[in-house]
C-alpha positions as CSV (number, residue, x, y, z in Angstrom):
1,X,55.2,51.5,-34.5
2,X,51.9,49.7,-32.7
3,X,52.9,47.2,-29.9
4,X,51.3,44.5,-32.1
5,X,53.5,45.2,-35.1
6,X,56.4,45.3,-32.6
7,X,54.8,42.2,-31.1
8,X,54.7,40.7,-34.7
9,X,58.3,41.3,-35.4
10,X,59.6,40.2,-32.3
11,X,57.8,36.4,-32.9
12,X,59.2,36.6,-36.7
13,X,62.6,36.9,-34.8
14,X,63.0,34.4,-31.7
15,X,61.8,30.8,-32.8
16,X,61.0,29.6,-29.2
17,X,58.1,28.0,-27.5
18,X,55.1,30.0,-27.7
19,X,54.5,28.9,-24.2
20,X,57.7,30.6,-22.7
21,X,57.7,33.0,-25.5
22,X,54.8,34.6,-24.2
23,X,56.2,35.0,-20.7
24,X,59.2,36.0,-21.5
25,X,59.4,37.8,-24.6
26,X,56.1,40.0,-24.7
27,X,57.2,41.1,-20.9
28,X,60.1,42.6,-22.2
29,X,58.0,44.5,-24.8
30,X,55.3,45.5,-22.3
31,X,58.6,47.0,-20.1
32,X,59.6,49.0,-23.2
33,X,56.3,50.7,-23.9
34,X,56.0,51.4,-20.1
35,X,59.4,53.3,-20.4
36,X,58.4,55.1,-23.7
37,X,55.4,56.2,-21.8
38,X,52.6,54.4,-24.1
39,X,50.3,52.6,-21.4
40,X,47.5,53.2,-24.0
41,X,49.1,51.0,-26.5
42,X,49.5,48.1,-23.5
43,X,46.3,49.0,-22.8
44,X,44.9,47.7,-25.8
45,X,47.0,44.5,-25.8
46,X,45.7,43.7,-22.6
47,X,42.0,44.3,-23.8
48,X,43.1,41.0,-26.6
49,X,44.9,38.5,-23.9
50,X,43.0,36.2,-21.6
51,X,43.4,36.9,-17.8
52,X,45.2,34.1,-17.3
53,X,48.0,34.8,-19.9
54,X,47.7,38.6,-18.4
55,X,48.6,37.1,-15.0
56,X,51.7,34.5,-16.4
57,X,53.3,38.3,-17.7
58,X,52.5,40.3,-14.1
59,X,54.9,37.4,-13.2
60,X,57.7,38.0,-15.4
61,X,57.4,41.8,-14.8
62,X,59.9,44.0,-12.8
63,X,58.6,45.3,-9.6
64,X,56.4,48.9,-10.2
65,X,56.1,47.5,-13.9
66,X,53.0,44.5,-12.6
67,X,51.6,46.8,-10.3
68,X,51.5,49.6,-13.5
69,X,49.7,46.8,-15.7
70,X,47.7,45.4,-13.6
71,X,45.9,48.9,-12.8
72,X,45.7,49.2,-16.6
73,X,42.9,46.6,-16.0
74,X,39.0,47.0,-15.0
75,X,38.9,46.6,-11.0
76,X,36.2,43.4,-11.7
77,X,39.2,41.9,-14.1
78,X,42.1,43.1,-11.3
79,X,40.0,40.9,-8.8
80,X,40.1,37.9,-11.0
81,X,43.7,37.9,-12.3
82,X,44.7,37.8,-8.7
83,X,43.1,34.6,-8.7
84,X,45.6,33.2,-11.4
85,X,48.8,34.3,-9.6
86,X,50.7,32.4,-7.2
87,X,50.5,32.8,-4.0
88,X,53.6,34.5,-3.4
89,X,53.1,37.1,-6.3
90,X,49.3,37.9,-4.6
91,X,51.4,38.7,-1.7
92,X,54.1,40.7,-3.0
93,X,51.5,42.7,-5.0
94,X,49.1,43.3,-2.0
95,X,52.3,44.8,0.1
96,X,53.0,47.0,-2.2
97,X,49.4,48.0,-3.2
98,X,48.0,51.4,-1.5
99,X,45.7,49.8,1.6
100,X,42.8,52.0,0.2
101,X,43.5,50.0,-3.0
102,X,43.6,47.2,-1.5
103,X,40.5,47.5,0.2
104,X,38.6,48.1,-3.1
105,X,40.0,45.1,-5.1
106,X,39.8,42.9,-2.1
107,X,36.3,43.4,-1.6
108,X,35.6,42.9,-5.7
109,X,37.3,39.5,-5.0
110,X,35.5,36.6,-5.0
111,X,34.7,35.2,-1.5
112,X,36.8,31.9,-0.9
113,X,39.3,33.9,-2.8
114,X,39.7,36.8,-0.9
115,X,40.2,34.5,1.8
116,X,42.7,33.2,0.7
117,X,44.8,36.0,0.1
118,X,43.4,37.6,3.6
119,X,45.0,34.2,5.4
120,X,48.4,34.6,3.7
121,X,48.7,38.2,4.7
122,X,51.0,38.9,7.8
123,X,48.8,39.9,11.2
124,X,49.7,43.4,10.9
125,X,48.6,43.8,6.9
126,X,45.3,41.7,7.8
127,X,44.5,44.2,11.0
128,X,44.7,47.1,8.5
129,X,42.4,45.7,6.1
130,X,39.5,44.7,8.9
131,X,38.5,48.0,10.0
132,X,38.1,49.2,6.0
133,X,35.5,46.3,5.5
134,X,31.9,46.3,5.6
135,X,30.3,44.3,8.8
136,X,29.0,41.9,6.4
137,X,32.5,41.1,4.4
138,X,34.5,41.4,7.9
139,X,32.3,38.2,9.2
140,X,32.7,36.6,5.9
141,X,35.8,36.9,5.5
142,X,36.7,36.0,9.2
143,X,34.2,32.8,8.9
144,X,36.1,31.5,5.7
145,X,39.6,32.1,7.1
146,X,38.6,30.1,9.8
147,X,38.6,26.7,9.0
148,X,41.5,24.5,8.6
149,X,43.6,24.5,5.4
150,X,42.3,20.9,4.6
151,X,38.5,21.6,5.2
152,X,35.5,21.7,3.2
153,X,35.1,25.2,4.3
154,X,38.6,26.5,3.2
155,X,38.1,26.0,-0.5
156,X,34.3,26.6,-0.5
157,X,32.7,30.2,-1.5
158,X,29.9,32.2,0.4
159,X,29.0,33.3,-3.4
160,X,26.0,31.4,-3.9
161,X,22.2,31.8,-5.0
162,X,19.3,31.2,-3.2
163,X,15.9,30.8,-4.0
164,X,12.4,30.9,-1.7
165,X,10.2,27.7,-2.8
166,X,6.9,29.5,-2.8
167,X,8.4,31.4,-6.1
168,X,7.5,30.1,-9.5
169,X,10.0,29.3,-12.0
170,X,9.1,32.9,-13.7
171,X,9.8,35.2,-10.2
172,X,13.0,32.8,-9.7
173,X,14.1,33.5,-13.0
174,X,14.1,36.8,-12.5
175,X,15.9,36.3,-9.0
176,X,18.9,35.0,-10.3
177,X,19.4,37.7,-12.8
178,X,19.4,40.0,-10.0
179,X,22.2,37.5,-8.0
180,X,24.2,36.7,-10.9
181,X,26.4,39.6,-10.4
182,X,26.9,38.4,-7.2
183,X,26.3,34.9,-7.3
184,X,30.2,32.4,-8.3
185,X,27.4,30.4,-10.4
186,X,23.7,30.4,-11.1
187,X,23.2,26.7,-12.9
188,X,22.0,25.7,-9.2
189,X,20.0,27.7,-6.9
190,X,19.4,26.5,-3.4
191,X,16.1,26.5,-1.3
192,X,16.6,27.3,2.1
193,X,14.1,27.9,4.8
194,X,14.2,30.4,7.5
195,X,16.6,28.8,9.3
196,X,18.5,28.6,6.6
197,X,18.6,24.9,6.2
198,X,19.0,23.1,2.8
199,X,16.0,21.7,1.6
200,X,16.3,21.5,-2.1
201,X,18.1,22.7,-5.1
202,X,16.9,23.5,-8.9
203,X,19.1,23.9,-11.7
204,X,18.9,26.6,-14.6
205,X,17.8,24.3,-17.1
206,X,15.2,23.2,-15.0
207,X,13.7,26.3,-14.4
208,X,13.7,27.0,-18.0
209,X,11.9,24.2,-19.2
210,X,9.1,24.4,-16.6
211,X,5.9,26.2,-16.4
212,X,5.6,29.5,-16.0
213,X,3.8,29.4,-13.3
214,X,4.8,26.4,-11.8
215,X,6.1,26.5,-8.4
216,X,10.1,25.7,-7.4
217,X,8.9,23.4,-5.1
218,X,7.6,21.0,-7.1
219,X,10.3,21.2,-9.5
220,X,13.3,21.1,-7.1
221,X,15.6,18.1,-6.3
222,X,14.8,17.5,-2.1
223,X,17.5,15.3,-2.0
224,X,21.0,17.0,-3.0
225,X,24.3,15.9,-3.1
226,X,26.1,18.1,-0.1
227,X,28.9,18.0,2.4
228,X,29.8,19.2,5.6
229,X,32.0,22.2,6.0
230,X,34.7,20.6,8.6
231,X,35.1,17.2,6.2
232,X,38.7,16.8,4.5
233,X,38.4,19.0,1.1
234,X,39.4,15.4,-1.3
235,X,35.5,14.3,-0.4
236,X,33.9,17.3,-2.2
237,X,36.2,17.0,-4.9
238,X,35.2,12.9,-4.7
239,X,31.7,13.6,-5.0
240,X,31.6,16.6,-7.6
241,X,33.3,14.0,-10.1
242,X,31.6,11.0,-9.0
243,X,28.0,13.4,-9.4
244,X,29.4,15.1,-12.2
245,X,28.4,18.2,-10.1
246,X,29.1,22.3,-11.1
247,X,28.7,23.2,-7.7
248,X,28.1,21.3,-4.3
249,X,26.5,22.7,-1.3
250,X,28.3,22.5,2.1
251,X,26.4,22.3,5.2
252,X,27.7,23.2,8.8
253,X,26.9,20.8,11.4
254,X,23.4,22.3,12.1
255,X,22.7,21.5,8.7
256,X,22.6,25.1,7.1
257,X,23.8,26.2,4.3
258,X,27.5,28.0,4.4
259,X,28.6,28.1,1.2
260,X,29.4,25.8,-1.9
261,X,32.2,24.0,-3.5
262,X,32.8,24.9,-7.3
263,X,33.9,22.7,-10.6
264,X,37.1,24.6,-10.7
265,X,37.5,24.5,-7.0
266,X,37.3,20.9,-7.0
267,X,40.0,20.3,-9.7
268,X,42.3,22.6,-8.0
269,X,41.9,20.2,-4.9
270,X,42.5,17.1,-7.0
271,X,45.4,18.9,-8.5
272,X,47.0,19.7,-5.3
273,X,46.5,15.8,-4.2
274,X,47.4,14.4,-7.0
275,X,50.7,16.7,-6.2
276,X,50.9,15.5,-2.6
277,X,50.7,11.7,-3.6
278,X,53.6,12.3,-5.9
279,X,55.6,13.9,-3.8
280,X,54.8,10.6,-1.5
281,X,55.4,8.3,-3.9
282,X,58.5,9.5,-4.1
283,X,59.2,9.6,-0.4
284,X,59.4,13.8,-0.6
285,X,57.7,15.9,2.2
286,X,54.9,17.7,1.1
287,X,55.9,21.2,0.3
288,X,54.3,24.6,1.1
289,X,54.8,26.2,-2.1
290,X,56.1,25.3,-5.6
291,X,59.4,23.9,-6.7
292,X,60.0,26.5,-8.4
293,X,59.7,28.7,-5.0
294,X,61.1,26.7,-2.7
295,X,64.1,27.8,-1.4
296,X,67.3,25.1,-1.1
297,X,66.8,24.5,2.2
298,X,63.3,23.9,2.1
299,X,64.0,21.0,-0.7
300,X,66.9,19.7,1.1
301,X,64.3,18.8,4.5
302,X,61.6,17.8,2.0
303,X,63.6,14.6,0.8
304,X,67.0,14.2,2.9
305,X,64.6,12.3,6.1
306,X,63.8,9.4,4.2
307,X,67.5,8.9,1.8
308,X,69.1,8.7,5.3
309,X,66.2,6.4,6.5
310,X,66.4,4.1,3.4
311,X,70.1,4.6,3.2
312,X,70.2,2.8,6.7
313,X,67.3,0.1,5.4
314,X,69.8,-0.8,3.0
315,X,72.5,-1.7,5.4
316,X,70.5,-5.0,5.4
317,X,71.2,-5.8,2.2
318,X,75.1,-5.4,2.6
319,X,75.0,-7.6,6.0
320,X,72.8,-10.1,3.5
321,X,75.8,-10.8,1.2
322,X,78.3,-10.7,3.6
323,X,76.6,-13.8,5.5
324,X,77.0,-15.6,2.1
325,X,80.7,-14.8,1.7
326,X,81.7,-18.3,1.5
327,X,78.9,-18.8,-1.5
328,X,79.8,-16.1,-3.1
329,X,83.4,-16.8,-3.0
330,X,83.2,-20.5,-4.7
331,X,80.5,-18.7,-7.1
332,X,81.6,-15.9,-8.3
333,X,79.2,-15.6,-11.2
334,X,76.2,-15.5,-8.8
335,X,77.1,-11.5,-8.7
336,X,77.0,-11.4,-12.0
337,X,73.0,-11.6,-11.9
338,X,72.5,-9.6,-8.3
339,X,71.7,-6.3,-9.6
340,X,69.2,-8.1,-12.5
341,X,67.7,-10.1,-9.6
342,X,67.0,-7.1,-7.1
343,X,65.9,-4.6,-9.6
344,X,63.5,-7.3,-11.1
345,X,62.2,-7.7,-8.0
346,X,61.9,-3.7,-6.9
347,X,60.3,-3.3,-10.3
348,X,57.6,-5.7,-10.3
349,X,56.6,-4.4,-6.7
350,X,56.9,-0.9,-7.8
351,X,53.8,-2.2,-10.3
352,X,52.5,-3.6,-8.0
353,X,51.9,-0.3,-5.3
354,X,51.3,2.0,-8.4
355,X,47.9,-0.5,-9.5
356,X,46.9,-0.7,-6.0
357,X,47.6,3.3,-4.6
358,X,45.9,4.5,-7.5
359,X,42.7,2.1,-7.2
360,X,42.6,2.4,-4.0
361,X,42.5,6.5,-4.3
362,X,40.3,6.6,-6.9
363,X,37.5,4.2,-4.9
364,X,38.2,2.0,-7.7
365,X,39.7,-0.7,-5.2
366,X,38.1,-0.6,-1.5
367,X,40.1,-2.8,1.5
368,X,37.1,-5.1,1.6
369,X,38.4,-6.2,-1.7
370,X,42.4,-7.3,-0.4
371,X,41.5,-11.6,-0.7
372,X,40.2,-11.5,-4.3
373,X,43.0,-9.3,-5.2
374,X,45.8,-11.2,-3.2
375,X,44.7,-14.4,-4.8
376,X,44.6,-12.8,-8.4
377,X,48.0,-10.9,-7.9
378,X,49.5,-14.7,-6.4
379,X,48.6,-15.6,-9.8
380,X,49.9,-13.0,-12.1
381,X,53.3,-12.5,-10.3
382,X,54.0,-16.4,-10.9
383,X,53.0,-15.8,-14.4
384,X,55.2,-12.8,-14.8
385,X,58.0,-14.2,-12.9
386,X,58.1,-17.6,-14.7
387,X,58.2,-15.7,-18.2
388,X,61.2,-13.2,-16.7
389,X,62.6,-16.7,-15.3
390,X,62.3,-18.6,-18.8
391,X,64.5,-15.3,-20.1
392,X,67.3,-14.7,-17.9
393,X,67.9,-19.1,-17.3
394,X,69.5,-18.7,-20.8
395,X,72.2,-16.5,-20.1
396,X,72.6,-18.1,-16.5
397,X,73.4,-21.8,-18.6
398,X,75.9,-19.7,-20.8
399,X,77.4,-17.6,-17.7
400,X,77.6,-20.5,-15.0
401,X,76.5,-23.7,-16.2
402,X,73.2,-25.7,-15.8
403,X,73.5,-25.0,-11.9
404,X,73.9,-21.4,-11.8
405,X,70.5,-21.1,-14.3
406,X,68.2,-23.1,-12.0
407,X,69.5,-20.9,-9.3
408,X,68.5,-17.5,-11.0
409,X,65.5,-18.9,-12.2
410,X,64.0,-20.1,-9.1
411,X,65.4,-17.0,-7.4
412,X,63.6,-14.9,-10.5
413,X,60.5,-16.3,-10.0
414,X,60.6,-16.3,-6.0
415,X,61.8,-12.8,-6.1
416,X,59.4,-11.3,-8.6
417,X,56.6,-13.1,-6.4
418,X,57.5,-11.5,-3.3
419,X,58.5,-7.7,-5.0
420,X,54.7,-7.9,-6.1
421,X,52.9,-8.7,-2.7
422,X,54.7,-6.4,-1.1
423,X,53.4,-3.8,-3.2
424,X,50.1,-4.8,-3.5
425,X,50.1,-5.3,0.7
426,X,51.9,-2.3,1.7
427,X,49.1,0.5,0.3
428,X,46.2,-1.6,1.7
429,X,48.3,-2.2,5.3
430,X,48.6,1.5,5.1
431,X,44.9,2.3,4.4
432,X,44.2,-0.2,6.9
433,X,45.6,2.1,9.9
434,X,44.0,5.6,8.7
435,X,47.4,6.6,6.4
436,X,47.7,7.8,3.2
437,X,48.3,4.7,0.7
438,X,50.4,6.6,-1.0
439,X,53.5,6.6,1.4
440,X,53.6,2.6,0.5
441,X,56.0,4.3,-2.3
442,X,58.3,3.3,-5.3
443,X,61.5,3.6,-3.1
444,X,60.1,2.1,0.3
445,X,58.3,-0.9,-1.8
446,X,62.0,-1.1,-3.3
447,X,64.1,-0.9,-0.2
448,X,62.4,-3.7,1.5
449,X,62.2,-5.9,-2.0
450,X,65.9,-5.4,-2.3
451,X,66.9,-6.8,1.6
452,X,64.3,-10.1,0.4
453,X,65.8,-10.3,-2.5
454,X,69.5,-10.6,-2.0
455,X,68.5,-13.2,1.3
456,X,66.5,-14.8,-1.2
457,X,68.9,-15.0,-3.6
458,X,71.6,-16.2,-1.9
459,X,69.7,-18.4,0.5
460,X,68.5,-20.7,-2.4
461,X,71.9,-20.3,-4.1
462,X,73.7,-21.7,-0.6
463,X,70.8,-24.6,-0.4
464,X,71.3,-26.2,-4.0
465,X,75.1,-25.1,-4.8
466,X,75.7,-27.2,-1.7
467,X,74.0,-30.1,-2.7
C-alpha cells in the first residue's frame, strides 16, 4: 500500500482539523514507513508538501526520525526549512547534526539566517563551525551576529545584488541572472560606487521596459528609501509598509551599503511587535521564546511582577470605602451599583488606551496631536457617559429612590469621563518620556480608574446624601 493511499485512508478515518491533522496524524504515518524501511515512499510525499508544512511534521517527529526526513530533502530545500522551524527545534537539530553536515547546510543558508542560528548556538558548537568556513562567510557571518538583537542589522541579509551604473539595462540584465542564485531578491538592484556607497537603485521592471542600450544611470532612482544598520529593526519594518517596499537597503554609518531588509523580514518584525505590545497590554514580560516553550517558571516571572504590583494599587480602593463607612452604612444600596460603576469606568478607559496605543504605533496619531484629541475625547466621554448614565438612573430610582439615581448618574457620567482621559493620557504621557505606549495597559488604565472611581463614587454620594 502507497503512503498516499495509506494517507487517504487515514483522513477518511479521523475527522479532525486539517490544521492539526496534518501535524499530528501524517507524522505518525511518516514514523511507520521509516520503521518499515520505505524512505522512498516518504520521499515522494515530501517531493508533494510545501516546506513549510514539511517543517510543522520535523516538529512532531521523534528524535533520529526529523533528522532521517529532513536528509530526505535537496541540501538547497534542507537550508530553507530550517528557516520555518522554531528556534529551539534549529537548535536541537544542529546538535545532533554531524559538524561536517552542518558546515554544508549552514553555508547553503541564507545569510541573516544562518546568523541566526550561528547566534543561538552555544560558544563551543559556534567555535567548531568557524574554522570549517570560508574567509568570506566567517566575516559575514561574524559581521551579522554582531549587532544587537533589536538592530537593523540583525534582521537584514548580506544577500543582495548590485549593479555598476556604466552598464546598460541589456549587460545588467544579464548580471542579475548570474546573482540570482545568490542574490535573497533581484526586483531591486543597487548601484554602488567604489567605495561602496549607495547611490541609486533600479528595479526589474524597470530594466525591462528600458532601452536596450540605455544606461542604468539614467534609469535608476538616486534617491532610495534606506536605513541605517544600528536603527531599532520596527523603522525598517515602518518604512517597507509605509513605501510599500520588497526590499530596503541598510546603510552603516559611513553610508555604504551592508545589506538589506526583506518583505518577509519585515513582517516577521511586525509580528514579533505586535506580540511584544500584547504581552504589554496585558502587563506580561516580554518572553524569549513561545508560550508554548516557555517553561512554568519562565511564565510565572513574566506576569507575577505586575499582579503583586496592581494587587497593592488596589489596596487604595479598599482604604477608599472604608473612609465612607458611615455612608455606606445608612445606604446600603449604594453597593449595590459599585462593581457597575468601577467596571464602567475601567472599560471606557480601557477604549480609550486601545484607540490611542494603536494610533499612536501605527503613526496614525503623533504627540503633537494630544489638544485636538483631549478636547474631542472631553466630548465623546460626556456623550458616552450621559447615555450609560440615562440607562443605569432607571434601576437606581427602582433600587433606592429618586436620591440614590441622581447619585449613580452623576457618578456614571463623572466616572466614565475620567476612565477615558486616563486612557487616552496614559499612552501619550508614556511616549512623551521615550517608553513604549503600550505599557499604558488594559489592567494599569483599570487599576488606577478603579481607586477614582470608588472616591468618586462615594465622595459625591457622601456630598448630596448629606444634604
Amino acid at each position: 500500500m502507497s503512503f498516499q493511499t495509506t494517507l487517504n485512508d487515514l483522513r477518511n478515518e479521523v475527522q479532525t482539523d486539517r490544521a492539526d491533522f496534518d501535524a499530528a496524524f501524517i507524522a505518525i504515518e511518516i514514523a511507520r514507513l521509516l520503521r518499515e524501511e520505505q524512505p522512498g515512499a516518504v520521499r515522494e510525499f515530501l517531493e508533494t508538501q510545501e516546506l513549510a508544512d514539511i517543517a510543522a511534521l520535523i516538529e512532531e517527529l521523534d528524535e533520529g526520525d526529523d533528522l532521517t526526513v529532513l536528509r530526505l530533502l535537496p541540501l538547497h530545500d534542507q537550508a530553507e526549512l530550517l528557516g520555518y522551524l522554531r528556534a529551539s527545534a534549529q537548535v536541537d537539530l544542529a546538535t545532533r547534526i554531524p559538524r561536517r553536515e552542518l558546515v554544508a547546510l549552514m553555508t547553503a543558508m541564507s545569510h541573516d539566517e544562518r546568523a541566526d542560528l550561528f547566534k543561538q548556538l552555544d560558544e563551543e558548537a559556534q567555535e567548531a563551525i568557524l574554522p570549517a568556513l570560508s574567509k568570506a562567510e566567517r566575516e559575514d557571518l561574524r559581521r551579522l551576529a554582531a549587532y544587537e538583537e533589536w538592530t537593523v542589522g540583525s534582521v537584514m541579509t548580506s544577500d543582495y545584488a548590485t549593479l555598476q551604473p556604466e552598464l546598460t539595462s541589456t549587460q545588467a540584465i544579464e548580471a542579475l541572472r548570474m546573482q540570482a542564485i545568490e542574490a535573497e531578491t533581484i526586483y531591486y538592484a543597487y548601484i554602488i560606487d567604489e567605495a561602496r556607497k549607495l547611490v541609486g537603485v533600479v528595479s526589474l521592471r524597470d530594466l525591462l521596459t528600458a532601452r536596450p542600450r540605455q544606461r542604468i544611470s539614467e534609469i535608476m532612482d538616486t534617491e532610495p528609501v534606506w536605513v541605517r544598520a544600528d536603527d531599532e529593526q520596527e523603522e525598517a519594518a515602518r518604512l517597507v509598509a509605509r513605501y510599500d517596499l520588497l526590499a530596503l537597503p541598510v546603510l552603516d554609518n559611513n553610508d555604504r551599503l551592508v545589506g538589506i531588509v526583506t518583505a518577509d523580514d519585515a513582517m516577521d518584525v511586525t509580528e514579533e511587535e505586535v506580540t511584544e505590545d500584547f504581552h504589554k497590554g496585558s502587563i506580561v514580560q516580554p518572553l524569549d521564546m513561545s508560550v508554548a516553550e516557555a517553561t512554568i517558571a519562565m511564565l510565572y516571572r513574566a506576569r507575577i511582577f505586575w499582579l503583586v504590583l496592581l494587587v497593592f494599587g488596589n489596596i487604595f480602593s479598599g482604604a477608599g470605602i472604608a473612609h465612607f463607612e458611615d455612608t455606606i452604612a445608612e445606604h446600603l444600596s449604594l453597593l449595590f451599583f459599585l462593581p457597575l460603576l468601577i467596571a464602567s469606568g475601567g472599560n471606557a478607559g480601557t477604549q480609550s488606551a486601545t484607540l490611542m496605543v494603536r494610533a499612536l504605533a501605527t503613526g496614525d496619531v503623533r504627540p503633537s496631536d494630544f489638544g485636538r484629541l483631549l478636547t474631542r475625547e472631553v466630548v465623546i466621554a460626556l456623550t458616552l457617559g450621559l447615555t450609560m448614565a440615562l440607562a443605569v438612573s432607571v434601576i437606581g430610582v427602582w433600587r433606592g429612590g429618586p436620591d440614590i439615581a441622581v447619585v449613580v448618574a452623576l457618578a456614571m457620567v463623572t466616572i466614565v469621563l475620567m476612565g477615558a482621559l486616563i486612557g487616552m493620557c496614559l499612552p501619550f504621557l508614556f511616549a512623551k518620556f521615550n517608553r513604549d505606549p503600550a505599557a499604558a495597559s488594559g489592567p494599569l488604565v483599570t487599576s488606577i480608574a478603579d481607586v477614582l472611581g470608588v472616591l468618586i463614587y462615594f465622595t459625591i454620594a457622601a456630598r448630596l446624601l448629606s444634604l
